[in-house]
C-alpha positions as CSV (number, residue, x, y, z in Angstrom):
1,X,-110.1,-67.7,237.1
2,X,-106.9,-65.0,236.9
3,X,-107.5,-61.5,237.1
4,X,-105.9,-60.2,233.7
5,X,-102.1,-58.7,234.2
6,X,-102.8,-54.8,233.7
7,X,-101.3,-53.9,230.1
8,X,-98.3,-51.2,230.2
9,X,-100.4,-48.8,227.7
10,X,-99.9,-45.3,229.0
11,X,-96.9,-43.0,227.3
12,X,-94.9,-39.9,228.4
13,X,-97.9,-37.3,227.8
14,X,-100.8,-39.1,230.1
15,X,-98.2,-40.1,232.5
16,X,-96.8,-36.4,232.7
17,X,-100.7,-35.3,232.6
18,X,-101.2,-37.4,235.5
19,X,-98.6,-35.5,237.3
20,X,-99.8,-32.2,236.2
21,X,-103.3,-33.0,237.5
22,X,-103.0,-34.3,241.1
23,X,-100.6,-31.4,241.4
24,X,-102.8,-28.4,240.2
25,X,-106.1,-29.1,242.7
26,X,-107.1,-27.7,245.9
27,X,-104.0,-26.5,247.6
28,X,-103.4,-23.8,245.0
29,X,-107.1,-22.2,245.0
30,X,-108.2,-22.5,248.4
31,X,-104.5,-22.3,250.7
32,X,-103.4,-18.5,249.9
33,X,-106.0,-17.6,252.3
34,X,-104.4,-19.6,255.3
35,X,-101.2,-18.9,254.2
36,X,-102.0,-15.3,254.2
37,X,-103.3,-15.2,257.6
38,X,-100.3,-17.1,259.4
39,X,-98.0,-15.1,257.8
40,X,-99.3,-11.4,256.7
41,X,-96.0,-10.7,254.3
42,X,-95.8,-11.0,250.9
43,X,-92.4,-11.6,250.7
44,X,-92.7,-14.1,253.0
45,X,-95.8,-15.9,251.1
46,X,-93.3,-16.3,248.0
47,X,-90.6,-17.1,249.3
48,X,-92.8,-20.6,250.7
49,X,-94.4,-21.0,247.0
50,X,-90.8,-20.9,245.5
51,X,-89.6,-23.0,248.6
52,X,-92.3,-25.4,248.3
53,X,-91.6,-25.8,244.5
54,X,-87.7,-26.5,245.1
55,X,-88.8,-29.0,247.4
56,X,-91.4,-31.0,245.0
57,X,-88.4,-31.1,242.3
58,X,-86.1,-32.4,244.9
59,X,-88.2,-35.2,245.8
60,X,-89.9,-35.7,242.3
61,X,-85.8,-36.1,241.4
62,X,-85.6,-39.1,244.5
63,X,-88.8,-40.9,243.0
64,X,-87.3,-40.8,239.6
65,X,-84.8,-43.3,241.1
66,X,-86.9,-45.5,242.6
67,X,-89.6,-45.4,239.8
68,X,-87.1,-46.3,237.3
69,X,-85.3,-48.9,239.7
70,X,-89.2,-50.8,240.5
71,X,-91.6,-50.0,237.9
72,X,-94.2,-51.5,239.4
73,X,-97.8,-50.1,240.5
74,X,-97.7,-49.3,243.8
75,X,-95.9,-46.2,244.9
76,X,-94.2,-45.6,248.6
77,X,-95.4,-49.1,249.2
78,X,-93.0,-50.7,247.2
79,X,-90.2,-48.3,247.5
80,X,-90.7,-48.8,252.0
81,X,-91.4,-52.4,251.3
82,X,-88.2,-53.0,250.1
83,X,-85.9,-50.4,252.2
84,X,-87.0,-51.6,255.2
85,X,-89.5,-53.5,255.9
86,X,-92.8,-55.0,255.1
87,X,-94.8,-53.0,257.5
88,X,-93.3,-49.8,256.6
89,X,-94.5,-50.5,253.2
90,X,-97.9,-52.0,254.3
91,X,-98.1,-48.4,256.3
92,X,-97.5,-46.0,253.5
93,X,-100.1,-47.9,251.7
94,X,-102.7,-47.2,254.6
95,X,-101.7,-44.1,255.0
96,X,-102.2,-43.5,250.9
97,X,-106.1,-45.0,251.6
98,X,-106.6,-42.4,253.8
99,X,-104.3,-39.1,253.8
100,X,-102.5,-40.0,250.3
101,X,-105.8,-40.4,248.0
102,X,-109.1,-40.4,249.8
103,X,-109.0,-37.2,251.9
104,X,-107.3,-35.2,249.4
105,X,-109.6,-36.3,246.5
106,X,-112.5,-34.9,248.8
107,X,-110.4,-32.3,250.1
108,X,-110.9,-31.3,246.1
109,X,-114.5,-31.7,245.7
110,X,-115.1,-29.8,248.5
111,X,-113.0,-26.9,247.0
112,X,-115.2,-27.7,243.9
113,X,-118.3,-27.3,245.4
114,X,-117.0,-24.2,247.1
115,X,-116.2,-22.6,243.8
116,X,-119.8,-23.5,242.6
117,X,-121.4,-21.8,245.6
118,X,-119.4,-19.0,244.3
119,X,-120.8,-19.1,241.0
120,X,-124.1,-19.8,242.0
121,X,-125.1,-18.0,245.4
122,X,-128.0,-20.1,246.0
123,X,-125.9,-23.6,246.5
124,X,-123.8,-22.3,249.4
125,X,-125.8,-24.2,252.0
126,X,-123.9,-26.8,253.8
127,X,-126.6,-29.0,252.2
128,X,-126.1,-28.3,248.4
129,X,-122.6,-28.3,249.6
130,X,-121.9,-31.5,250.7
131,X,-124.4,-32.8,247.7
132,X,-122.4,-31.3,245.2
133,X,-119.3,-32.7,247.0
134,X,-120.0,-35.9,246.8
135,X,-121.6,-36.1,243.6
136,X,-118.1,-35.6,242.1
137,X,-116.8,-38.6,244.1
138,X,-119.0,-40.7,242.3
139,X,-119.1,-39.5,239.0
140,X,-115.4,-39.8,238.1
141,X,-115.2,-43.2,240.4
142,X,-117.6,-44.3,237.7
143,X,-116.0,-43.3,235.4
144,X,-111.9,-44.8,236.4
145,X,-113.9,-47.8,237.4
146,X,-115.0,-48.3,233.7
147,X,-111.6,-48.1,231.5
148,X,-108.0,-46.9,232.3
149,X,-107.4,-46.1,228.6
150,X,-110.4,-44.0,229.1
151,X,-109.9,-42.4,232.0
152,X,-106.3,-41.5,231.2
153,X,-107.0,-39.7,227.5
154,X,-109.5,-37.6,229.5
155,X,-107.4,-37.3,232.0
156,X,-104.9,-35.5,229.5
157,X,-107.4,-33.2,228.2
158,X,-108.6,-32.1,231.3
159,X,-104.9,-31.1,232.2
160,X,-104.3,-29.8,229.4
161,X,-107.0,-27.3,229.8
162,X,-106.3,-26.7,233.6
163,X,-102.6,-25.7,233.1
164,X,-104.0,-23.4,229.8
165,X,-106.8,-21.5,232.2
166,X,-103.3,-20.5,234.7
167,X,-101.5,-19.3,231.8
168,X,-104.5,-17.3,230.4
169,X,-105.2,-16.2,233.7
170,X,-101.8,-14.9,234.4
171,X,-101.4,-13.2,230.8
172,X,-105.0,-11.6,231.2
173,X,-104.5,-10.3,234.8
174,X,-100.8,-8.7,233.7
175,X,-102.2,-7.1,230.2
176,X,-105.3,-5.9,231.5
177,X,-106.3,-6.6,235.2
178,X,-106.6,-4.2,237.8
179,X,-104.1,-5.0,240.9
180,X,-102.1,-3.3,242.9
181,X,-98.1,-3.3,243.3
182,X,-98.8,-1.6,246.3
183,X,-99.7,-5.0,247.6
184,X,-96.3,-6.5,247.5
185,X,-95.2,-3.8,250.2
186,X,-93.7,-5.5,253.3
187,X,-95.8,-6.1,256.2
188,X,-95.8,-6.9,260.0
189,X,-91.8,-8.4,260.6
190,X,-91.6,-8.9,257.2
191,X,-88.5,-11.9,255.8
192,X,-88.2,-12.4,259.4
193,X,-90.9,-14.6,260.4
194,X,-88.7,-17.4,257.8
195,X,-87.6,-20.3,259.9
196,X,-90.1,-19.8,262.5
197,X,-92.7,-22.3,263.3
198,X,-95.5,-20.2,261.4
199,X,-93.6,-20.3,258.3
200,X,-93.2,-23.9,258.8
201,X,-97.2,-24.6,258.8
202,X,-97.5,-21.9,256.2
203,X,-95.2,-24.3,254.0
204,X,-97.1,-27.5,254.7
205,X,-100.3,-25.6,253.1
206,X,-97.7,-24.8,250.1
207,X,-97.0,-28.5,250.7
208,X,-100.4,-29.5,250.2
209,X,-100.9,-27.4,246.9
210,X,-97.5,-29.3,245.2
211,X,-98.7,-32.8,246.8
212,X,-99.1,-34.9,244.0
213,X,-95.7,-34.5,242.2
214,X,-94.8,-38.3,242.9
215,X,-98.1,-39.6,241.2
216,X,-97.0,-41.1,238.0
217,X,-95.0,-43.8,240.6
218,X,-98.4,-45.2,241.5
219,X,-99.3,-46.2,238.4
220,X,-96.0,-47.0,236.5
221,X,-97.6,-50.8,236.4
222,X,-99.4,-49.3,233.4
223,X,-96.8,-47.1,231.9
224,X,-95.1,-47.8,228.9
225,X,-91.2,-47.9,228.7
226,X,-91.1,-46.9,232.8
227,X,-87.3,-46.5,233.4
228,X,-87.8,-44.0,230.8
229,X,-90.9,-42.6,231.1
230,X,-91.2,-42.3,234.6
231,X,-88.2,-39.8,235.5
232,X,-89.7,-37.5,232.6
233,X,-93.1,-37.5,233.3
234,X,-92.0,-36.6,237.6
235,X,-89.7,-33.8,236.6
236,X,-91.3,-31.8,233.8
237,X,-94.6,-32.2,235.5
238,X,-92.8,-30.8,238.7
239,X,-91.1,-28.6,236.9
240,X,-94.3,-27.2,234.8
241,X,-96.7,-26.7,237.7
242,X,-93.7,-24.7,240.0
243,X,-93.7,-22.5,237.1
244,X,-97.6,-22.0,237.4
245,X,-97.7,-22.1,240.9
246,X,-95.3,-19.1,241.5
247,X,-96.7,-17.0,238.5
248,X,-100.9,-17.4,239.6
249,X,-99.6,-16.4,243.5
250,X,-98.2,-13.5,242.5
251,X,-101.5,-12.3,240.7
252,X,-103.4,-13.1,243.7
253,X,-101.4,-11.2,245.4
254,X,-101.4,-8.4,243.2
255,X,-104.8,-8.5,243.0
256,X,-106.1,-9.0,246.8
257,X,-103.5,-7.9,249.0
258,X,-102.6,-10.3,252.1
259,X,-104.5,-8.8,254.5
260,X,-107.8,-8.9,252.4
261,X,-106.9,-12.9,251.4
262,X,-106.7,-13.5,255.5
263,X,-110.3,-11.8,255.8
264,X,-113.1,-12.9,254.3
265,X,-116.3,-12.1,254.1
266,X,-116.9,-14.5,257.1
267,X,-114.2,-13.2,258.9
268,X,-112.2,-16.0,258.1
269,X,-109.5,-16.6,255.4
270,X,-110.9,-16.6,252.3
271,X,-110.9,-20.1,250.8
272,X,-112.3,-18.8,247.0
273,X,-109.6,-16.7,246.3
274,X,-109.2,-17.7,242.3
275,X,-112.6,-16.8,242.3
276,X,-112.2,-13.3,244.6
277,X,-109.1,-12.7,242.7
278,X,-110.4,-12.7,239.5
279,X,-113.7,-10.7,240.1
280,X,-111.0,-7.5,242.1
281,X,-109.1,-7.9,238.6
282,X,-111.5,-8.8,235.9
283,X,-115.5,-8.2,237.8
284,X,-117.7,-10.0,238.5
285,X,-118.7,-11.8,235.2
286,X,-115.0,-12.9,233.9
287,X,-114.7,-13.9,237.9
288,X,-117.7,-16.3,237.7
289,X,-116.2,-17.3,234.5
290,X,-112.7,-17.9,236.0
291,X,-114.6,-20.2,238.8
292,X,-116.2,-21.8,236.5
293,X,-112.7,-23.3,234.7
294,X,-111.3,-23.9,238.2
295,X,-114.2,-26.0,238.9
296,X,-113.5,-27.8,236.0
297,X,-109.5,-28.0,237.2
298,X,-110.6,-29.4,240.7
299,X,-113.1,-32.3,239.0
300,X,-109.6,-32.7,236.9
301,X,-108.0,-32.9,240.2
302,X,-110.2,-35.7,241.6
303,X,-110.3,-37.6,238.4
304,X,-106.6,-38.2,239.0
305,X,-106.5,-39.2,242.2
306,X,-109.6,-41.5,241.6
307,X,-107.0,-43.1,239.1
308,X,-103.7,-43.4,240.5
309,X,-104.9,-44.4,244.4
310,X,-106.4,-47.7,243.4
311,X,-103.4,-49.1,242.1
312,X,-101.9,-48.7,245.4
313,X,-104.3,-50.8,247.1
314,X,-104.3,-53.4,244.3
315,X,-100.8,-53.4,244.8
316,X,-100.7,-54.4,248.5
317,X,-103.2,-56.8,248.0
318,X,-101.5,-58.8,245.1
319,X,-98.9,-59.0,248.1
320,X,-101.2,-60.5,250.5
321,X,-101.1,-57.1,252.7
322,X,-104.7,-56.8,252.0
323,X,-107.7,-58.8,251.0
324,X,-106.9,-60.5,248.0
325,X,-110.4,-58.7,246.3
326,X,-108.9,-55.7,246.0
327,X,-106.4,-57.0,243.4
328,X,-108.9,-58.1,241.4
329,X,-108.8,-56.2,237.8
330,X,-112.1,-56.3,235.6
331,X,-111.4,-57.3,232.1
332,X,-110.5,-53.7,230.7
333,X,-107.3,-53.9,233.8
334,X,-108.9,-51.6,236.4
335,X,-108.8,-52.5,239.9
336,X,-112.5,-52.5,240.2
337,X,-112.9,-53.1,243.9
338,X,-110.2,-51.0,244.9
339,X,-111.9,-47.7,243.0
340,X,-114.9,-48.4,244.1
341,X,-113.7,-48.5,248.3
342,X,-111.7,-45.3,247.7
343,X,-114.7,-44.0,246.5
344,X,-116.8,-45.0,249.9
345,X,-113.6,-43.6,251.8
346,X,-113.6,-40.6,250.4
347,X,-117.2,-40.2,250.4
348,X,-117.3,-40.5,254.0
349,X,-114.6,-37.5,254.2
350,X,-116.8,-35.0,252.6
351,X,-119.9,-36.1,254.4
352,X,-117.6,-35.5,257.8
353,X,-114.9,-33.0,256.8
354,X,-113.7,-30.0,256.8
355,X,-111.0,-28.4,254.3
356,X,-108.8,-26.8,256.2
357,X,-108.5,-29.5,258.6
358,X,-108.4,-32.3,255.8
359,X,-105.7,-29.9,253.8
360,X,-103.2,-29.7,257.6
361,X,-103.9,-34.0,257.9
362,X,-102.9,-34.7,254.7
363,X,-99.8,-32.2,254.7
364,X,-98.4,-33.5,258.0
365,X,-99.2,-37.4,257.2
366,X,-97.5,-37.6,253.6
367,X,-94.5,-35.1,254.5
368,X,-93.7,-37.9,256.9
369,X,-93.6,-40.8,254.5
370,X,-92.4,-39.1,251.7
371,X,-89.4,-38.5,253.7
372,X,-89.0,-41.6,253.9
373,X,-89.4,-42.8,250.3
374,X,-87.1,-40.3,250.2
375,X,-84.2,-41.6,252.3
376,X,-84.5,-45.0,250.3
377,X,-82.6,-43.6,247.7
378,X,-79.3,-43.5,249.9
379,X,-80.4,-46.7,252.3
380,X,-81.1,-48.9,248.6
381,X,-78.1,-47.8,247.5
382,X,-76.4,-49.1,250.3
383,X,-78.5,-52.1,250.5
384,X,-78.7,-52.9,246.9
385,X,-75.6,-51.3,245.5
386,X,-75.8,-53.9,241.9
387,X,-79.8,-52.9,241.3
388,X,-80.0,-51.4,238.0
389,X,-80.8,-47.9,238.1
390,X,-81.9,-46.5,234.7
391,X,-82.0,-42.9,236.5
392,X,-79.7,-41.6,239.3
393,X,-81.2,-38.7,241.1
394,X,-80.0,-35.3,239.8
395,X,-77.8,-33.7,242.5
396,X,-77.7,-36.8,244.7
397,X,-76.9,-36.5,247.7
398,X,-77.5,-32.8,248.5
399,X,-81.5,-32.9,247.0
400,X,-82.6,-35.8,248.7
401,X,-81.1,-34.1,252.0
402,X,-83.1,-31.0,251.1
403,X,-86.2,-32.5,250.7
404,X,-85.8,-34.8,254.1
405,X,-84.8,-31.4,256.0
406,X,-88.0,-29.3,254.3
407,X,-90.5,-32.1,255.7
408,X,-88.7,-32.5,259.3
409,X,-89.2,-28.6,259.6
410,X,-93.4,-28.8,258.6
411,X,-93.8,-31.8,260.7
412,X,-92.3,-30.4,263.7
413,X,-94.2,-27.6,263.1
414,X,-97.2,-28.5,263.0
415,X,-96.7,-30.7,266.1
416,X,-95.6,-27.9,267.9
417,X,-98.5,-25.8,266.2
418,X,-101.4,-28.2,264.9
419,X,-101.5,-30.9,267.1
420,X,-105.3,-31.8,266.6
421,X,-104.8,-32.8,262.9
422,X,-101.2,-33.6,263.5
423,X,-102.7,-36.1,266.3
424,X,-105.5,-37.9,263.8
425,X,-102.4,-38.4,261.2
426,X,-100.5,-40.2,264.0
427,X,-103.6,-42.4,265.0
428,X,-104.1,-43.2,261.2
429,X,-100.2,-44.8,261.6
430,X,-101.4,-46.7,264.9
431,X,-104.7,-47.8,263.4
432,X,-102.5,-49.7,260.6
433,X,-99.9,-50.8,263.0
434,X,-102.8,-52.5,265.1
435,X,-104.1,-54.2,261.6
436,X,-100.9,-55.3,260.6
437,X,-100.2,-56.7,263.3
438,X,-103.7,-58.8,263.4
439,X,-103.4,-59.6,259.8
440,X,-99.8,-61.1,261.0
441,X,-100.7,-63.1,263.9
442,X,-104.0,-64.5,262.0
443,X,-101.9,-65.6,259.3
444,X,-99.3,-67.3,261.6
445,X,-101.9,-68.7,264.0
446,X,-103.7,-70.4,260.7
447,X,-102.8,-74.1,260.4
448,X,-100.6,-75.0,257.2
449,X,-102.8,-76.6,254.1
């Protein structure tokens, strides 16, 4: 019996949704803390949010192309597949099991059980923790593993309501909040420490907080009218969350100060910092309050990487890069198998993890092979020069080159800086080069029907 064909039913607004809420997650709530502490000036912190936004519209611009040029589910993997190689393609597709969906959709709920010990003292025990954790994982792999249609209208909603609490938030702290310009006063070397190799980690956390901007790729197999829809739903997503990103920094800036965001209560950066931000500026009731809606964006958060990944995996394995189960769609079109594995994956992440390290393995691991999706703009163009291309990349070739040189400069970086992490990213890459290359030989070694 055939798996049914997954039905093209998602428009611009779920698509654009989509992009919205893998974007506005973890990174944004939890990084300013780390950021703070490797850096110290507020200048400096800024300049990276702004820096890291130019970069997400630059690439978001290069997966326009591509999206529109192969509308099909699947992402990086189909874009490496067909620039260079099949097992560049069957790597990014690994790589998006592990460090592209599955540790950053724990990464997220164990922000969002972070936030909830901050609403409610008595679940901050590694225990309650980890339960709350990975109580999220299931819930909203339940719920993508029921309906797409589903999924994707709450989906909308809950983005809608995410990008609405930053706007409130911004307004409320400017009209009536109680920070302190004197916060924005330079510190330590100041501008100077941009283009050192602090700066460069710093930016792979801002990295991390954009990550997401290339999500409506993965699942243009269910996206109606994709050479349109697909370039508009990348870039006014992109374009949308910069706008947030750079306005709700500034606040927490205004409100804690750098050196208070690098020093926690623990000693440590503070990884709450919507919530410690909004209790200097509002207390302590409209800060629980404040938690409460970001704990509601970081369930958003994992709700759309619970959605997109799958389709990844499903992907590959209508290609014969993985086990042919995982392309199998229930009758409602989702890829039933694959939700359900991300969801053991990234079970197992919580249960083992810890968010800063999760947030530096997934910077360093997709800066690397979005570079690459990236540079398959100019190489399919040279390649496939009579593909039709519904959308050319705006300001090509200068923002692809942007984006390429942004991602060299974290990933060298954090080599030079964050090798632990930086070393599990690298063994993820071996681990699927040593699988492809079993998969290849047992396929070849098989005698012919």
């Amino acid at each position: 019996m055939t798996a049914p064909t997954p039905a093209r039913r998602l428009g611009f607004v779920v698509a654009a949704a989509i992009v919205v809420a893998n974007m506005i997650g973890t990174g944004v709530f939890t990084s300013g803390g780390f950021q703070a502490a490797a850096l110290h000036d507020p200048g400096t912190m800024m300049v990276a949010w702004v820096l890291g936004g130019v970069l997400a519209l630059c690439g978001a611009a290069a997966y326009a192309e591509l999206g529109a040029m192969m509308p099909e589910a699947g992402g990086e993997y189909v874009y490496l597949r067909e620039a260079y190689h099949p097992v560049v393609g069957f790597l990014s597709g690994w790589v998006s099991l592990f460090a592209g969906f599955s540790a950053p959709i724990a990464g997220a709920a164990l922000a969002f059980a972070a936030y909830g010990g901050a609403i409610f003292p008595a679940l901050k025990d590694p225990t309650s923790q980890k339960a709350l954790a990975v109580g999220l994982v299931v819930a909203m792999t339940a719920l993508h593993g029921f309906d797409t249609v589903v999924g994707g209208r709450i989906q909308a909603g809950f983005s809608t309501a995410k990008a609405a609490l930053i706007v409130v938030f911004i307004g409320a702290a400017l009209l009536v909040g109680g920070g302190d310009a004197g916060h924005f006063a330079a510190q330590g070397d100041g501008l100077a420490t941009i283009g050192t190799e602090a700066f460069g980690v710093s930016l792979m956390y801002v990295s991390f907080a954009y990550s997401g901007w290339n999500a409506a790729a993965y699942i243009a197999g269910d996206i109606r009218e994709p050479a349109r829809t697909i370039p508009r739903a990348l870039l006014a997503g992109t374009a949308l969350v910069t706008v947030l990103y750079v306005g709700l920094n500034l606040v927490f800036i205004w409100a804690l100060g750098p050196e208070r965001m690098a020093t926690g209560a623990d000693g440590g950066p503070i990884v709450e910092v919507g919530d410690a931000a909004a209790r200097v500026l509002f207390g302590d009731g409209a800060g629980r309050l404040f938690s409460s809606m970001i704990a509601l964006g970081l369930i958003s958060a994992v709700s759309a990487m619970v959605m997109a990944g799958p389709r990844v995996y499903a992907a590959m394995a209508d290609d014969g890069a993985l086990p042919g189960l995982l392309a199998w769609r229930s009758a409602r079109g989702v890829p039933l198998v694959a939700v359900l594995l991300q969801g053991a994956v990234a079970t197992t992440v919580v249960l083992l993890g810890d968010l800063a390290k999760v947030m530096r393995y997934v910077g360093f691991t997709l800066s690397i092979f979005a570079a690459l999706a990236v540079i398959a703009v100019p190489v399919l163009r040279v390649t496939r020069p009579d593909a039709p291309r519904p959308y050319r990349t705006w300001g090509y070739p200068v923002t692809p080159a942007i984006f390429v040189a942004g991602a060299a400069w974290i990933t060298y970086s954090q080599l030079h800086l964050e090798l632990g992490e930086a070393s599990y990213a690298l063994g993820t890459i071996a681990a699927g080069a040593v699988v492809w290359a079993a998969s290849t030989w047992w396929h070849r070694s098989r005698p012919a029907s």
